[in-house]
C-alpha positions, 0 to 999 in steps of 0.5 A: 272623361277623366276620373273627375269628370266621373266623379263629378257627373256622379254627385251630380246624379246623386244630388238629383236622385235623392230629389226624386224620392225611392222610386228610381234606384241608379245601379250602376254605370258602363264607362265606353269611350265615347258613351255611358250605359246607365242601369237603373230600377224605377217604374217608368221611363218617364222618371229616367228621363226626369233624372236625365232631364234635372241632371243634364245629362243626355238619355238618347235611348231607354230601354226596359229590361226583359231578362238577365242571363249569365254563365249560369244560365247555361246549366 
């Protein structure tokens, strides 16, 4: 995707979350060659789905997140 076909699908997000009200949070995205890793805070996949399904774009897959590790995990 170019950097206008990600801004675009950006606004689109935006537009759409902002009708779903302060339940679902989208933090941030993960940009691949042929797919887009999307994390999100909201108390159900179902609302995900909602934002996926309003803004046209594929949810192929959800899963919840059990726990975040990182480089200080270790120590």
């Amino acid at each position: 995707m170019s950097a206008q076909d990600l801004q675009g699908a950006s606004k689109k997000s935006c537009s759409v979350l902002r009708t779903l009200g302060t339940d679902i949070q989208w933090v941030q995205s993960y940009v691949t060659a042929d797919k887009i890793y999307c994390i999100y805070i909201a108390p159900s996949t179902e609302l995900i789905e909602q934002h996926a399904q309003d803004s046209g774009f594929p949810a192929n897959s959800i899963s919840e997140i059990k726990a975040v590790i990182d480089p200080t995990t270790s120590e």
